[in-house]
C-alpha positions as CSV (number, residue, x, y, z in Angstrom):
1,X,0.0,0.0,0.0
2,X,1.9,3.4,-0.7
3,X,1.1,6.1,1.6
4,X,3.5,9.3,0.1
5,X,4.0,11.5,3.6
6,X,2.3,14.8,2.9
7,X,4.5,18.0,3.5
8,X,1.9,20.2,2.3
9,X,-1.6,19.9,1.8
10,X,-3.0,18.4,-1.0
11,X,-6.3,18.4,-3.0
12,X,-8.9,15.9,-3.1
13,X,-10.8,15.0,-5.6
14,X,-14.6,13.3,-5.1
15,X,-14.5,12.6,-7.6
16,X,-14.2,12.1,-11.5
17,X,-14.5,8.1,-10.9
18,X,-18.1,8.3,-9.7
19,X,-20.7,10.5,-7.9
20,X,-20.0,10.2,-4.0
21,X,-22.1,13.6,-3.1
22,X,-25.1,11.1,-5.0
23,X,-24.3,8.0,-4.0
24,X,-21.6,7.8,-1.0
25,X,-21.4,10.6,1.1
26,X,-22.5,8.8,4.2
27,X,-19.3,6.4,3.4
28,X,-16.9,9.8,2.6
29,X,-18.1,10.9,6.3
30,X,-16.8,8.4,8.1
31,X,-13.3,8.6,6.4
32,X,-13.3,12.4,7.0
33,X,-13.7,10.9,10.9
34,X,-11.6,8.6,10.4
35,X,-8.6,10.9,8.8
36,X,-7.5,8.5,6.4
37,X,-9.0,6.4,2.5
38,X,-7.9,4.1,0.5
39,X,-8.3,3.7,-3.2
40,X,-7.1,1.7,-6.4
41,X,-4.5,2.4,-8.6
42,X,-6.9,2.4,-11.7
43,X,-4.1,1.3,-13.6
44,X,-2.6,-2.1,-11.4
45,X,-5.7,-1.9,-8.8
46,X,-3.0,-1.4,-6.2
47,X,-4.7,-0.1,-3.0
48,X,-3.0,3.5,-2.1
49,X,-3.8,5.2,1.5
50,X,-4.2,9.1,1.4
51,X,-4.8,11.2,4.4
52,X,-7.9,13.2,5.2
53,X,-7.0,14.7,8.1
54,X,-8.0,18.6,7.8
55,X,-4.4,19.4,8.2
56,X,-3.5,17.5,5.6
57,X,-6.3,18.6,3.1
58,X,-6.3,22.2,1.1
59,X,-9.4,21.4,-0.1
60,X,-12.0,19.4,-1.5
61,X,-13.1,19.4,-5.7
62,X,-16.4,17.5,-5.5
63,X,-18.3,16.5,-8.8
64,X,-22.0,15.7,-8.7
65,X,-25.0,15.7,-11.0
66,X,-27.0,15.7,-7.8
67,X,-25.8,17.6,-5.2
68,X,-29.3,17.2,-2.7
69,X,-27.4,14.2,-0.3
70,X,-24.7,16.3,-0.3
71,X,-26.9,19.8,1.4
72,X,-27.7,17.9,5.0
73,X,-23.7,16.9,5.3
74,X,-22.3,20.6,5.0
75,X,-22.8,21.3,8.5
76,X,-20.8,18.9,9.4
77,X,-18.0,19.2,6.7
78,X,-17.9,23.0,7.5
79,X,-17.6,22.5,11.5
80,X,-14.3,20.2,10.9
81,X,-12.8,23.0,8.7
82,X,-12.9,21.3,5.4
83,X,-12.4,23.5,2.5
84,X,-14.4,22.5,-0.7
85,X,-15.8,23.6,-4.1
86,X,-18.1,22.0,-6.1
87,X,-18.4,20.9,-9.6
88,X,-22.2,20.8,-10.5
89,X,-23.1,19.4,-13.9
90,X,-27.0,20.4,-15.1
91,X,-27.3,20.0,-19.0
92,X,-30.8,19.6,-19.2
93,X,-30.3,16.2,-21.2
94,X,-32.9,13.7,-22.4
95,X,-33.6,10.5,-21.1
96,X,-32.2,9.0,-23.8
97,X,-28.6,10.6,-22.6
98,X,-29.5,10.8,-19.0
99,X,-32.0,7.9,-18.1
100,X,-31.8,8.2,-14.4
101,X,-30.4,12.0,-13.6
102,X,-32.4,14.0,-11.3
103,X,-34.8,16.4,-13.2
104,X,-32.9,19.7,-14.6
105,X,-35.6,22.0,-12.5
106,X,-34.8,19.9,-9.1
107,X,-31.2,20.6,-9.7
108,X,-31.6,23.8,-10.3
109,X,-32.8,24.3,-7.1
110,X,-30.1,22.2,-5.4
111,X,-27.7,24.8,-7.1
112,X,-29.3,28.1,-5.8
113,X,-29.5,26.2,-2.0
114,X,-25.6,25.3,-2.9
115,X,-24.8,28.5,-3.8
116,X,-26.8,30.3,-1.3
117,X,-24.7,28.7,1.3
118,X,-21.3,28.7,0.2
119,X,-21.2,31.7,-2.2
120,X,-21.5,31.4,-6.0
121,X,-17.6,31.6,-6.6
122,X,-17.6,27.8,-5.3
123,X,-20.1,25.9,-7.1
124,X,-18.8,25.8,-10.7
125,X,-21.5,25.2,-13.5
126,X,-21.6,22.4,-15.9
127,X,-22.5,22.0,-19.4
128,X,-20.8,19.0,-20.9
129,X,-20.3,16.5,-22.9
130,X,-22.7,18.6,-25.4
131,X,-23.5,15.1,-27.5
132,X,-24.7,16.2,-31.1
133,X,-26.9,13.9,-33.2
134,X,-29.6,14.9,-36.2
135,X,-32.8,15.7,-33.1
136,X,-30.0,17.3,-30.5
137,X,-28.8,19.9,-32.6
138,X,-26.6,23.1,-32.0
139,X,-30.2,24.9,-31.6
140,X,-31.3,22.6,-28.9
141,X,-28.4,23.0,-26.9
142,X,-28.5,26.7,-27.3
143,X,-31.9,26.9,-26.0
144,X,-31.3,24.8,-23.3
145,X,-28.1,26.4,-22.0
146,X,-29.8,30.1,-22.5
147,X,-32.4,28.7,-20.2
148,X,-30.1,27.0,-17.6
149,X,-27.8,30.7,-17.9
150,X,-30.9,32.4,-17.1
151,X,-31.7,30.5,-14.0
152,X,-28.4,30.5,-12.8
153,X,-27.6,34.4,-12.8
154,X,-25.9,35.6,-10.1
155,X,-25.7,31.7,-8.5
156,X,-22.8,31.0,-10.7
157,X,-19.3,32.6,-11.9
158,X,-18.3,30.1,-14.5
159,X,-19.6,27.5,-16.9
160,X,-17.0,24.5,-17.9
161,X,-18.3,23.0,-21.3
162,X,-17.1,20.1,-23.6
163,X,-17.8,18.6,-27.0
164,X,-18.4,15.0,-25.9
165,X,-15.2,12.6,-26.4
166,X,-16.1,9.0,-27.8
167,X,-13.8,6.6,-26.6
168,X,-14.5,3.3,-27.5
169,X,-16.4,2.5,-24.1
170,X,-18.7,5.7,-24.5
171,X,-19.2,4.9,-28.3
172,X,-20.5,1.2,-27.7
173,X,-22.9,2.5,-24.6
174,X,-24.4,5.2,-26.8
175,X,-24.6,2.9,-30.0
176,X,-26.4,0.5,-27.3
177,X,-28.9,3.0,-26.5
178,X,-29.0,3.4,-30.1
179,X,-27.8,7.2,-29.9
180,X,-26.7,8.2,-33.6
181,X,-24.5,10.6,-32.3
182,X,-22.1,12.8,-34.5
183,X,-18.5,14.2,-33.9
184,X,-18.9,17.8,-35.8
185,X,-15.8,19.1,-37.4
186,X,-14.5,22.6,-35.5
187,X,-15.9,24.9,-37.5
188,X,-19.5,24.0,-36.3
189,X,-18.5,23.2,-32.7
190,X,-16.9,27.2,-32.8
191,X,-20.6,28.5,-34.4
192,X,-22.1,27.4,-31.2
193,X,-19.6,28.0,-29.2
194,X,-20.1,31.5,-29.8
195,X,-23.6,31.4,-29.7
196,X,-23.2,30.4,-26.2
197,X,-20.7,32.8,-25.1
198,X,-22.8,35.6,-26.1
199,X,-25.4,34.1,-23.8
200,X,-23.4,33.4,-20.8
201,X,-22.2,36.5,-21.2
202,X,-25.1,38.0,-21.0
203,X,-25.8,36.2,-18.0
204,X,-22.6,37.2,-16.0
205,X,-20.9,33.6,-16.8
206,X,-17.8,33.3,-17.9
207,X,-17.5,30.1,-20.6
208,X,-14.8,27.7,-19.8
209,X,-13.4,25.0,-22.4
210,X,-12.5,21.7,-20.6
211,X,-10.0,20.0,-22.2
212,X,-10.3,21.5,-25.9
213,X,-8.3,24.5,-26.3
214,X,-8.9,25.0,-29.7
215,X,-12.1,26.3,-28.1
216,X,-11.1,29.1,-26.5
217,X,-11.7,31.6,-29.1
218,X,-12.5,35.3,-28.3
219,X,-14.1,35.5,-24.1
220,X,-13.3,31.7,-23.5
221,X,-11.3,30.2,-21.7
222,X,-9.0,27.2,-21.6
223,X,-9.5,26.5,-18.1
224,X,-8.5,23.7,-15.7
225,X,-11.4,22.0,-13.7
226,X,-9.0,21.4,-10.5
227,X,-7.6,24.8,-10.7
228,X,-5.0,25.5,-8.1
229,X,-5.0,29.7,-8.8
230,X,-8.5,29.5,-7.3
231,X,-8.4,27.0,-5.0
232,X,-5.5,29.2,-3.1
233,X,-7.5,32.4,-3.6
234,X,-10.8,30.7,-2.5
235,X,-8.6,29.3,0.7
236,X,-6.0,31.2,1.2
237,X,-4.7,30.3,5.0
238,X,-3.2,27.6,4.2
239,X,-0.3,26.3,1.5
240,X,-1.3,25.2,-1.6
241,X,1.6,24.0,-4.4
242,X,0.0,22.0,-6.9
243,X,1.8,21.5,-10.0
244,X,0.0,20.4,-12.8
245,X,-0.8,17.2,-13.6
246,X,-3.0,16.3,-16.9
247,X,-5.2,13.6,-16.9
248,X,-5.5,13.3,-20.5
249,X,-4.8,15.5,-24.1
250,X,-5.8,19.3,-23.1
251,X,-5.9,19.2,-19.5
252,X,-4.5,21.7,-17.3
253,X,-5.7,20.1,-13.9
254,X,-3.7,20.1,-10.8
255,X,-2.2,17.7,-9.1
256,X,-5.1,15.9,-6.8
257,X,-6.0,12.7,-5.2
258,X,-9.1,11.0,-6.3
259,X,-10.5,8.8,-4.1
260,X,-13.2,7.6,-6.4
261,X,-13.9,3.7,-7.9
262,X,-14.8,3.6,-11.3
263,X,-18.3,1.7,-12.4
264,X,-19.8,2.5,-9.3
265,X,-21.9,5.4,-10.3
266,X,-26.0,4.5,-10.8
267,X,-27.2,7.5,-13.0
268,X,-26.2,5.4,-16.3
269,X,-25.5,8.3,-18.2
270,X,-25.1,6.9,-22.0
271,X,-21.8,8.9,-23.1
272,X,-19.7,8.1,-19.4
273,X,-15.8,7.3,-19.9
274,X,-16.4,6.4,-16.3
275,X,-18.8,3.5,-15.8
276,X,-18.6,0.3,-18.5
277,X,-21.4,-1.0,-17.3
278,X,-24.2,-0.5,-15.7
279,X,-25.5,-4.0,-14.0
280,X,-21.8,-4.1,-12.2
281,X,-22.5,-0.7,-11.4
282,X,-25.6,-1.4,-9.4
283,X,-23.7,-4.3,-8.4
284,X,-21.0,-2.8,-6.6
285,X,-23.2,-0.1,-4.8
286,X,-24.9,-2.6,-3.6
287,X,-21.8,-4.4,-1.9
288,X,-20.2,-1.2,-0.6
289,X,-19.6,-0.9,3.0
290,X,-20.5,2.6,4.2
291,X,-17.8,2.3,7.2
292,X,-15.0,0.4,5.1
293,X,-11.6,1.6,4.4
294,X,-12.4,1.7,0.7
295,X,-15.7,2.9,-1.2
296,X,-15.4,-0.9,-3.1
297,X,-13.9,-3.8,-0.7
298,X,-11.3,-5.4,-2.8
299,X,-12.7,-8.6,-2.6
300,X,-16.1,-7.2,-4.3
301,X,-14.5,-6.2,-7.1
C-alpha cells in the first residue's frame, strides 16, 4: 500500500471516478472521521492510502449531477474545517442521454440552495459532454443552456463546457442505446460556441473549455477543472503548491488525489468514460460498505 508523507496539503478529488455527493457521502463521512482512505490504482488496482485529516487537506473538488445528499452533510463538513468547491453538472439532457439524472428544474434548485450557502464563486456550472446527433442539434443546446444561464444568474461565476469525447467505451454505450451521435468538425463546434458565449455573457458567466483549447476563441477560456490559482484564492490560510498534472490531451488540472472507484456510479449516463457497465455498477453499490476503508472492498471487485 503506498502512503506518500504529505509536506503540504494536497487536493482531493470526489470525484471524477463516480458520484459520492449522490451515492456515497455517508461512506466519505466516516473517512473524513476517520482521517485517512484508501483507493485503487486504476491502472494495477493497487490499493494507495491518502490522508484526510483537515491538516493534511487544502481542499475538497467535489463532482455531482445531484448535489441534494450532499446539502444535509455541509454542516458537518464546515464544522471540521474542510475547505471545498463543487463541480455541478445540469445540461438539461434527455432520457435518452441521462436515463436516471435527477430532473434539470430539481437541480436547479439544489444549485441556488448550494450556492446560497457557500457563495457562487464555489459551485462551478456544468455544461458538458454537449452530445450532437440529427434531433440534439446546436439549436437545442443553445436553448437549453440560455435557459439554464438564465436560472443561474448571479448563482454562478463560470460555466465549464465540452464537446463530448467517444472513446470506445462511451461509443458502444451510446450505440447501445441506439444514440446516432455525431462528432462535428471545429468549425460547427466554434458556431455554437459562440452562440453560447454571447449568452453566458449576458448572464454574468464566464465560458470555460475543458480540455479542448482549440475552443477558446474570443471571451473563453481554456481553463483547468481542479484549478490551483483558485483553489489558493478561495482558501488562502493555508499552503497550496500543486503543479500540474493532466489527466488526458488538453488538460491543465492540478495535481489531486481522487479517491473515487470507477463503475460504481447509478445515474447510467449513456456517453460516461467512467462507468462500463451498468449491472456491475448497481452491483458494486450494492456491496459497498458505508464504514469500510475503501468505497469498493477489494474482494467485491
Amino acid at each position: 500500500m503506498t502512503s506518500p508523507p504529505s509536506t503540504v496539503p494536497i487536493i482531493i478529488s470526489a470525484s471524477r471516478r463516480t458520484d459520492v455527493p449522490a451515492f456515497y457521502m455517508p461512506w466519505l463521512m466516516a473517512r473524513l472521521r476517520a482521517g485517512s482512505a484508501t483507493y485503487p490504482n486504476p491502472f494495477n488496482k493497487q490499493p494507495c492510502q491518502v490522508s484526510l485529516r483537515p491538516d493534511d487537506v487544502h481542499s475538497i473538488v467535489f463532482w455531482s449531477k445531484s448535489f441534494r445528499p450532499f446539502l444535509p452533510h455541509m454542516d458537518a463538513l464546515d464544522s471540521a474545517g474542510y475547505h471545498y468547491v463543487c463541480h455541478y453538472t445540469i445540461t438539461g439532457a434527455p432520457r435518452t442521454l441521462e436515463p436516471r439524472v435527477p430532473d434539470w428544474r430539481v437541480n436547479l434548485e439544489v444549485f441556488r440552495a448550494l450556492a446560497g450557502r457557500i457563495g457562487p464563486r464555489r459551485v462551478l456550472w456544468r455544461f458538458d459532454p454537449i452530445v450532437l446527433t440529427d434531433t440534439l442539434d446546436a439549436a437545442y443546446y443553445a436553448a437549453r443552456f440560455e435557459m439554464l444561464a438564465r436560472a443561474l444568474t448571479g448563482y454562478t461565476e463560470r460555466c465549464y463546457f465540452s464537446f463530448a469525447t467517444y472513446y470506445a467505451k462511451a461509443a458502444r454505450r451510446l450505440a447501445a442505446a441506439g444514440v446516432a451521435f455525431r462528432d462535428p468538425p471545429l468549425d460547427e463546434r466554434l458556431a455554437l460556441v459562440r452562440t453560447l458565449t454571447e449568452m453566458a455573457t449576458a448572464c454574468g458567466i464566464t465560458l470555460l473549455a475543458c480540455c479542448q483549447p482549440e475552443l477558446a476563441v474570443g471571451n473563453v477560456r481554456a481553463e483547468s477543472c481542479v484549478d490551483a490559482g483558485l483553489l489558493a484564492e478561495l482558501f488562502p490560510d493555508r499552503p497550496l503548491h500543486a503543479e500540474a498534472r493532466p489527466t488526458r490531451p488538453g488538460c491543465g488540472c492540478a495535481a489531486s488525489r481522487d479517491i473515487g472507484v470507477y463503475d460504481t456510479c447509478l445515474f447510467g449516463c449513456r456517453y460516461c468514460y467512467a462507468t462500463n457497465d451498468d449491472a456491475r455498477a448497481a452491483a458494486w453499490h450494492g456491496r459497498h460498505d458505508p464504514s469500510g476503508e475503501q468505497l469498493i472492498p477489494p474482494s467485491s471487485q
